[in-house]
Phi, psi and omega in degrees: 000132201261186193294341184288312178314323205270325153327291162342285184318317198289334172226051129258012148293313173282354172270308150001283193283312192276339170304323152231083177311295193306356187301125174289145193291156170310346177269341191280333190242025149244034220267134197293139182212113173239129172259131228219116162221159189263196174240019188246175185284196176281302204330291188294345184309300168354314189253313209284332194204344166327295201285323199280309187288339161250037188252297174317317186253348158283323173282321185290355186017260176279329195297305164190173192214152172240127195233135200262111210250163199243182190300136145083342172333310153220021122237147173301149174310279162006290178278033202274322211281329166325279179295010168287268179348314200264324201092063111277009172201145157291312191210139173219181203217103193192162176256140180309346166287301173315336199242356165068024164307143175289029195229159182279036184223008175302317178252055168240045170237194199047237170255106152276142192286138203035014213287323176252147166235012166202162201284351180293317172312319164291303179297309212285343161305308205282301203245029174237321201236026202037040164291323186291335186300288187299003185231341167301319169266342158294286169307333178289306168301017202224349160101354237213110168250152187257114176281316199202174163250156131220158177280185206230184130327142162300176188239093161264155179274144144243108177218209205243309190266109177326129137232128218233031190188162180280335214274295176348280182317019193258088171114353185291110153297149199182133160239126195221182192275159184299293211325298203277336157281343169309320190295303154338326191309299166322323163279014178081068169231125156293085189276134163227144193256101148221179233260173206305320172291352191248359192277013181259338181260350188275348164318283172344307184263343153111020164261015146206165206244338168198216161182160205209062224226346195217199184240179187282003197274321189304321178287038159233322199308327216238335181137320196322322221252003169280328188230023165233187206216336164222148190237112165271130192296329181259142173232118237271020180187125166286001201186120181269150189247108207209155187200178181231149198244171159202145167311137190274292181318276195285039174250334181291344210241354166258150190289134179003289164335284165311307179286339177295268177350306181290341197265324168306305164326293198296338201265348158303292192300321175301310165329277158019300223266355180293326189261346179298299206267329193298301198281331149345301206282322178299315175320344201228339152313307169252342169255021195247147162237050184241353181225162132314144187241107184251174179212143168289152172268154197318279162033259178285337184282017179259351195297320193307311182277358165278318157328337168265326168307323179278269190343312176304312203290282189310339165266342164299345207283347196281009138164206190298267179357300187283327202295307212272021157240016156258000147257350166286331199286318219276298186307348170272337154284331191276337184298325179307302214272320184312287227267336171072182154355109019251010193298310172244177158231031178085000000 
């Protein structure tokens, strides 16, 4: 382009340009727009996911933005994983049980029994011993990309009545995840599913007798811990296991950038929730006053934890997948117990 030419342009552009001043500038009205929803309510959203998304639309600015939807808001958890799939949501923040994923690796997500014994335990599963490689390929065939896992709270009961004993747990209605009420069952736990907002009053009303669905910072966060009175000290899992999905066309249809900005967001929000929960739960343990801390002693809680050896054995046999994500599980509690202190305590 010679200098006249390149003149030319520059002001038959600038008459252009002054003919619609008012024109929204161009990066504002291509702005990237994703509806995101989680499975948790507001109260906890507050922690589990608030702070990373507007962490995500203050740096994505014009460039793009997300907007954010609470538990059941606008599909029940169940369906969280559909609408991911058809792109009535972009992206979501959920454990693969809950949502009732379609894949053989759904009921390791949430709480498997005994699969962690501290929360630490969840990423290095994921991004040490190949879990993410197996939930990449599971979900990708499903239309479905898993950008990352980080853990949660341990999984403790909370209920309206003490329990000190397995006989205690006989006839307890209770809401938990499917994986962990299948488990649960053999020892008289009644599991009921119903939806996330209703469980405080359904505490209230004596149509369920506790749950066994978070750890204690959550039962103090969300209300739980207003209308149950005792928290047993043991638990049948260190760690919930959640992750974050995206619709694959629209995680493939975002620019580099974007998909970096996001994944950062997301390993933010797990960072959050390690410290948020680790120190909570003791914190609330010794200072909190709203439950009581009752315990089964080690003993007897140990039938519980034997009781999860058959139970793996039994979710390896339902095919390839689960057996090769139960032996990972399994060689990765003997390296903990191999490596000792502080990794096990025995």
């Amino acid at each position: 382009m010679t200098n006249s030419t390149r003149r030319k342009f520059l002001q038959t552009a600038a008459v252009g340009a002054a003919a619609a001043p008012l024109a929204t500038p161009a990066i504002a009205q291509g702005t990237i727009r994703w509806r995101m929803q989680t499975y948790a309510g507001p109260s906890l959203a507050a922690h589990v996911i608030d702070p990373a998304i507007k962490m995500f639309n203050t740096i994505a600015g014009d460039r793009m933005q997300i907007e954010l939807f609470y538990g059941e808001q606008l599909v029940p958890a169940s369906e969280l994983f559909r609408a991911l799939q058809k792109g009535t949501l972009d992206a979501v923040q959920s454990d693969d049980d809950s949502m009732a994923s379609p894949t053989d690796v759904t009921v390791f997500g949430g709480y498997f029994p005994f699969a962690s014994r501290y929360s630490l335990d969840v990423p290095v599963l994921f991004n040490q011993y190949g879990l993410n490689e197996i939930w990449d390929e599971q979900y990708s065939a499903l239309g479905v990309k898993h950008i990352s896992c980080g853990s949660w709270d341990p999984c403790h009961f909370a209920t309206k009545d003490p329990i000190h004993s397995l006989e205690d747990l006989k006839g307890k209605r209770v809401f938990t995840f499917p994986t962990a009420g299948r488990f649960l069952t053999q020892f008289g736990v009644v599991p009921v599913t119903l939806p996330w907002e209703d469980i405080e009053v359904a505490v209230q009303t004596g149509e369920l007798d506790g749950v066994a669905w978070s750890g204690i910072t959550e039962d103090y966060t969300v209300g739980w811990a207003d209308v149950t009175d005792y928290f047993l000290t043991n638990n049948i899992s260190g760690a919930w296991a959640g992750s974050f999905f995206a619709n694959m066309e629209s995680w493939n249809n975002l620019p580099e950038d974007m998909q970096t900005l996001f994944r950062v967001c997301t390993d933010q929000s797990h960072y959050y929730r390690q410290w948020w929960y680790w120190g909570g739960e003791a914190r609330l343990r010794v200072h909190g006053d709203k439950m009581k801390l009752t315990s089964i002693p080690d003993a007897e809680w140990a039938q519980v934890e034997q009781a999860a050896v058959k139970f793996w054995d039994e979710i390896a046999s339902e095919g390839p997948t689960q057996a090769k994500v139960v032996d990972i599980l399994r060689k990765y509690n003997a390296d903990m117990e191999r490596a000792g202190r502080p990794y096990r305590y025995g």
